[in-house]
C-alpha positions as semicolon CSV with decimal commas, in nm:
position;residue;x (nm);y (nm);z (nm)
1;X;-3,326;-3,675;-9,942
2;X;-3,176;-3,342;-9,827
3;X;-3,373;-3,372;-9,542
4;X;-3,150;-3,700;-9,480
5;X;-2,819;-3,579;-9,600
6;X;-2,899;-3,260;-9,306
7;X;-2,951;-3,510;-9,059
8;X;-2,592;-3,703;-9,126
9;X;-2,445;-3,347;-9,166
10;X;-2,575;-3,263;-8,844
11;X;-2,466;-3,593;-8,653
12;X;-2,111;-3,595;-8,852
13;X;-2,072;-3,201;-8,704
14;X;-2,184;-3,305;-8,351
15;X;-1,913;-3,649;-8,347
16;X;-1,629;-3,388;-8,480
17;X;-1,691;-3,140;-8,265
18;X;-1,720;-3,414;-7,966
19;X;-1,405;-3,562;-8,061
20;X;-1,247;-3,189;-8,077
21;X;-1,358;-3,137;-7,723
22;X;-1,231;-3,462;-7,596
23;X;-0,876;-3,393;-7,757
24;X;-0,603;-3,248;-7,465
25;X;-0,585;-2,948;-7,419
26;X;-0,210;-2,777;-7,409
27;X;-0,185;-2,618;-7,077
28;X;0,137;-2,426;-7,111
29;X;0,122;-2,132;-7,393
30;X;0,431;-1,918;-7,401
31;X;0,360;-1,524;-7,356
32;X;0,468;-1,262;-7,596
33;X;0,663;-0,937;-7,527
34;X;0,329;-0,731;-7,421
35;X;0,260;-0,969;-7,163
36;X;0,581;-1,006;-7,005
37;X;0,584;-0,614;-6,993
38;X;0,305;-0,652;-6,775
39;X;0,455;-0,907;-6,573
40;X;0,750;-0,678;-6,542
41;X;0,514;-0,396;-6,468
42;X;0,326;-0,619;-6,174
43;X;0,694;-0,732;-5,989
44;X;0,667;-1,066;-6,129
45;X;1,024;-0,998;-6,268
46;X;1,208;-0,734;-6,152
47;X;1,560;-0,624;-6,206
48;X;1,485;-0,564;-6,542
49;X;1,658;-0,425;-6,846
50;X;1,373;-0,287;-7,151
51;X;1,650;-0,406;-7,425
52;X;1,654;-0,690;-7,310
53;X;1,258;-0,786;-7,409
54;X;1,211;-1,078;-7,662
55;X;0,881;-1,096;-7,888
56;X;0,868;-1,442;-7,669
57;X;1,132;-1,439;-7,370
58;X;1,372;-1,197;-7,199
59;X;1,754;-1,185;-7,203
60;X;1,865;-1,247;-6,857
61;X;2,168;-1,072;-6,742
62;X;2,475;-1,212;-6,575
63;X;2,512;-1,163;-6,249
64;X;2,844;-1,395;-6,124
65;X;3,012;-1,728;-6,148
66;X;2,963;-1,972;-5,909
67;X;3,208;-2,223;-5,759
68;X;3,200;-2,530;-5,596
69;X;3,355;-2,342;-5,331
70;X;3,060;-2,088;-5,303
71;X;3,317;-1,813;-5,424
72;X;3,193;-1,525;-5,678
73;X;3,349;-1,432;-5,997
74;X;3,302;-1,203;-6,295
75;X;3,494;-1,410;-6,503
76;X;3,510;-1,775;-6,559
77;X;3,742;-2,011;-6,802
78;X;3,546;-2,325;-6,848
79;X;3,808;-2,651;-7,010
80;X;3,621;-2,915;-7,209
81;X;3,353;-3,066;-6,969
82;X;3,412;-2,806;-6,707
83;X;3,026;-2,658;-6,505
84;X;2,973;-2,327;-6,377
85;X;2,692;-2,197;-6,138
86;X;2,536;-1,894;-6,285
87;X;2,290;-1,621;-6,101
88;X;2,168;-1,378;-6,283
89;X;2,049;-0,996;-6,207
90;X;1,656;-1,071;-6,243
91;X;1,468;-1,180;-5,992
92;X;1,117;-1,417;-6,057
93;X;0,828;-1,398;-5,822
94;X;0,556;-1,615;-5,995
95;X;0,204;-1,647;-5,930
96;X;-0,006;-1,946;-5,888
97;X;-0,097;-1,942;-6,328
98;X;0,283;-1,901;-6,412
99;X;0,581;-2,091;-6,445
100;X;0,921;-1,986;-6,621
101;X;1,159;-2,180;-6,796
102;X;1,552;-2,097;-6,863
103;X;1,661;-2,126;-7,229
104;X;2,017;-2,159;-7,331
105;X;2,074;-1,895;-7,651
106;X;2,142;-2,042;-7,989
107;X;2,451;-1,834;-7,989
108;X;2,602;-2,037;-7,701
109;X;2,428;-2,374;-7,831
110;X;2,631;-2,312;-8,146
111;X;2,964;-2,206;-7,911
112;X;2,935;-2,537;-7,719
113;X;2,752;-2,488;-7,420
114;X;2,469;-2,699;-7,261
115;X;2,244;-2,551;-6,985
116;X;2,063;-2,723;-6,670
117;X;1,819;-2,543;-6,518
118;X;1,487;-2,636;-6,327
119;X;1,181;-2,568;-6,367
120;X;1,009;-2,286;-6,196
121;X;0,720;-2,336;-6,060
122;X;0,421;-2,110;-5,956
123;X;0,481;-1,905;-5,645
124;X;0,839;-1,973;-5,655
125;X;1,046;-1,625;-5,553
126;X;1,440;-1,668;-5,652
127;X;1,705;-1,489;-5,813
128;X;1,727;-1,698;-6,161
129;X;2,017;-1,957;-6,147
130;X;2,159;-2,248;-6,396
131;X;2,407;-2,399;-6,461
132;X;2,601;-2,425;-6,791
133;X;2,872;-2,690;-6,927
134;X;3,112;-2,728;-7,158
135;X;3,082;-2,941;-7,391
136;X;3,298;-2,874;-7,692
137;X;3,685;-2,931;-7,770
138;X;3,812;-2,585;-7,633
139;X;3,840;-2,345;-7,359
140;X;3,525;-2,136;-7,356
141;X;3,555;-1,748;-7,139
142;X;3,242;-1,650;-6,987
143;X;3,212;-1,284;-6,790
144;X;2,923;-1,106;-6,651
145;X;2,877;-0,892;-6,970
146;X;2,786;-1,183;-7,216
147;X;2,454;-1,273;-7,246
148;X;2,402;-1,647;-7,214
149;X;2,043;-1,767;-7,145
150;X;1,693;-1,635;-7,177
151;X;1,364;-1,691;-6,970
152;X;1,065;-1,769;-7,100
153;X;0,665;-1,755;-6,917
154;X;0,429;-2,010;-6,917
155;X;0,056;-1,981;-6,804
156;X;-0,094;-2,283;-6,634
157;X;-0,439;-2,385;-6,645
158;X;-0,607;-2,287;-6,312
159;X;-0,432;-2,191;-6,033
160;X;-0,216;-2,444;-5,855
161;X;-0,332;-2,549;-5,445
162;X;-0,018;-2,534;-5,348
163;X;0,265;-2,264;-5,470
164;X;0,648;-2,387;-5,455
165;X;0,759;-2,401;-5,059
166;X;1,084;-2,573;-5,108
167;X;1,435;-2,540;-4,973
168;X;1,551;-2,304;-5,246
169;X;1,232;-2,033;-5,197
170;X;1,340;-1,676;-5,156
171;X;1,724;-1,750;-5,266
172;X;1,849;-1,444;-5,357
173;X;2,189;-1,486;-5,270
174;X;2,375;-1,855;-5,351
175;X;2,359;-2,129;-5,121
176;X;2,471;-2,401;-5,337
177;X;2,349;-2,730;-5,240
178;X;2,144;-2,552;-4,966
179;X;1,887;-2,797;-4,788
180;X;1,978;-3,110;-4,982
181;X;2,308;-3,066;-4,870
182;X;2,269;-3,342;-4,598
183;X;2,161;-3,549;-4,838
184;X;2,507;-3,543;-5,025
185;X;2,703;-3,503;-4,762
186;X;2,732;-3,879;-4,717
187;X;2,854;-3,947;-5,035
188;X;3,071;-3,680;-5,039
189;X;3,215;-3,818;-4,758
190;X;3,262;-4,166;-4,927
191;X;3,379;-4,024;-5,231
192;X;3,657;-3,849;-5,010
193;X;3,736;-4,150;-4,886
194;X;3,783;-4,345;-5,228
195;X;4,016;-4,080;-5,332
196;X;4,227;-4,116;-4,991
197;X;4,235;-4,460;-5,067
198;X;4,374;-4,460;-5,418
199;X;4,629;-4,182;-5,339
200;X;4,732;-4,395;-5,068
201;X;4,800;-4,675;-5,309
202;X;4,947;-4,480;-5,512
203;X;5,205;-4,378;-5,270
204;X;5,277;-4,782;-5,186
205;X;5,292;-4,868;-5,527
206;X;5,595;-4,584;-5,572
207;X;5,724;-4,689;-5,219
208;X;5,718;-5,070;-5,323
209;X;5,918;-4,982;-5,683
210;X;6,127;-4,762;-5,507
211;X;6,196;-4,986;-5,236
212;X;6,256;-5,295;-5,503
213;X;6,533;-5,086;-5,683
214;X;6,738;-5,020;-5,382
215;X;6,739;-5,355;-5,276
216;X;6,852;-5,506;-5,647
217;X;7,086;-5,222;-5,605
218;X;7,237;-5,335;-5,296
219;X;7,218;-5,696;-5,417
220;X;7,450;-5,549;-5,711
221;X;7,689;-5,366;-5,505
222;X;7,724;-5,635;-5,253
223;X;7,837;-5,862;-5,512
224;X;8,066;-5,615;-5,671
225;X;8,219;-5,538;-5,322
226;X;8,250;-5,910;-5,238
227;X;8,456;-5,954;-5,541
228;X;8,638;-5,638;-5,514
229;X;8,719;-5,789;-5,162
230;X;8,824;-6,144;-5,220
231;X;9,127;-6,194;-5,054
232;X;9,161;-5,942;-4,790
233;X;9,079;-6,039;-4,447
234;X;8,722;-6,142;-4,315
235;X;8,663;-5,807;-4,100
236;X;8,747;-5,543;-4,428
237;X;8,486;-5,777;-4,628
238;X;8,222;-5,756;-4,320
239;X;8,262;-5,380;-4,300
240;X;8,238;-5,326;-4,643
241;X;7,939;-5,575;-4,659
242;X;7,797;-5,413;-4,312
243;X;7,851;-5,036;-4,447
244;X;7,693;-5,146;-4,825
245;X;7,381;-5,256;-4,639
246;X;7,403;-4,937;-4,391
247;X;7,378;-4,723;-4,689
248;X;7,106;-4,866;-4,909
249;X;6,912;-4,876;-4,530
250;X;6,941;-4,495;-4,541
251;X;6,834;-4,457;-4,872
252;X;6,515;-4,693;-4,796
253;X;6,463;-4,486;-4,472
254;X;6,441;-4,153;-4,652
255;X;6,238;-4,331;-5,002
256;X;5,920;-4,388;-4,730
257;X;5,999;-4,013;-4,508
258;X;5,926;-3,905;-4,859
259;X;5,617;-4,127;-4,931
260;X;5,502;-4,170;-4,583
261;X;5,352;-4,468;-4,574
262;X;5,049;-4,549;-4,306
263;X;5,217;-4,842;-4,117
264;X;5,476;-4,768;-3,833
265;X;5,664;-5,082;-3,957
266;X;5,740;-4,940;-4,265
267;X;5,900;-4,613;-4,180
268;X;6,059;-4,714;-3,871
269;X;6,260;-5,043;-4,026
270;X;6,446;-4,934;-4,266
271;X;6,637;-4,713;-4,011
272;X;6,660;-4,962;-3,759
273;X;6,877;-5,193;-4,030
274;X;7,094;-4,887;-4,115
275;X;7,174;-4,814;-3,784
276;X;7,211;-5,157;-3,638
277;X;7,457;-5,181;-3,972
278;X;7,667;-4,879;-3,915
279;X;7,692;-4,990;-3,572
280;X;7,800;-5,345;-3,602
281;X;8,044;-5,229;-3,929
282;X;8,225;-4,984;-3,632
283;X;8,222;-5,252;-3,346
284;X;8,396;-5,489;-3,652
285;X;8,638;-5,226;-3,734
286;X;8,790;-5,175;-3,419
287;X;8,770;-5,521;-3,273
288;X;8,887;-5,729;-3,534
């Protein structure tokens, strides 16, 4: 009987210990403070402050602000929903077992802030950059001496066949959208465009209201003068008719200088009536 109940031991031991084996394995542990002092020690990350060790990460220091632009600043003001490009002092320059992750700090989690930041892979060498938004209510001040994200190692089982090559490999200095920028450029292009587009119907829809009240105004005025002018003789009324319309012309004529709008048509006719108006009011005046 114990001679059994060994046996079933033995065979329940073996199927647990089979299953154990057969369960994944996590192939990313984080390293503690001792080993990223070696990796500090080795030139995996250089540029380094001792302070700024973490039992599990280090504190990476600001280097500049980042603009769309390409243009470098100590100091940022980011409105709600407002993104910043960050670089930091440190400089990575992984082997083929490690890859480092960015963190955002739970001070700036609990400030507002949300951080995008890739992945970096074995054999990548970069300065460390991410990018941090704003995501709460208010205006949130960044400059280079606050402390906003930390980076973490992470071994990888086995070395990898092929180490990171891509277009962002040895960026030390920003290059923004560097070789993906082709790749945007189109619909940057478009996007231009779209805007163009609304701003330019923007400007009819002012020209068109503008345009409307200047008529109804003239409409007005004519009637007014044609009443003011009943019974005086037919050339007074046509010159004060012919200078009426002259005048609101004008005022059409300099409306679209101001709003410029695309067709020729538009900016040449109103001046056209206004002088053809003036002119005929004159030849009435001092041949009838």
């Amino acid at each position: 009987m114990e001679k059994a109940n060994g046996i079933a031991k033995s065979i329940y031991m073996m199927h647990y210990c089979g299953s154990i084996a057969f369960l994944p394995r996590r192939l990313q542990v984080l390293l503690s403070d001792s080993k990223i002092r070696e990796l500090i020690s080795s030139g995996v990350l250089t540029e380094t402050r001792s302070e700024n060790l973490g039992p599990v990460s280090y504190d990476l220091t600001t280097r500049a602000f980042h603009t769309r632009e390409r243009q470098s600043l100590e100091k940022v003001t980011l409105s709600p929903g407002d993104s910043t490009y960050v670089s930091t002092v440190e400089i990575i320059k992984l082997p083929k077992n490690i890859a480092a992750r960015v963190l955002l700090r739970n001070s700036r989690i609990r400030q507002g802030l949300s951080l995008d930041a890739p992945l970096y892979f074995p054999g990548h060498h970069t300065r460390v950059f991410f990018r941090v938004t704003n995501m709460s209510s208010d205006q949130i001040t960044l400059s280079t001496s606050d402390g906003i994200a930390q980076l973490v190692f992470e071994t990888v089982e086995g070395n990898v066949e092929h180490p990171y090559e891509g277009s962002f490999s040895d960026e030390l200095d920003y290059r923004g959208l560097g070789g993906y920028k082709d790749i945007y450029a189109n619909e940057i292009e478009m996007i231009d465009k779209k805007t163009d587009e609304v701003r330019d119907i923007e400007k009819h829809m002012y020209a068109n209201v503008l345009a409307l009240m200047a008529i109804f105004a003239a409409i007005f005025t004519l009637v007014n003068v044609n009443v003011v002018a009943a019974g005086k003789c037919l050339s007074q009324v046509l010159v004060l008719n012919l200078t009426t319309v002259g005048s609101f012309g004008a005022l059409v004529a300099l409306i679209t200088a101001v709003v410029k709008p695309k067709e020729r048509w538009a900016r040449i006719t109103p001046w056209i009536v206004a002088i053809v108006a003036f002119a005929v009011a004159i030849l009435v005046a001092i041949f009838l």
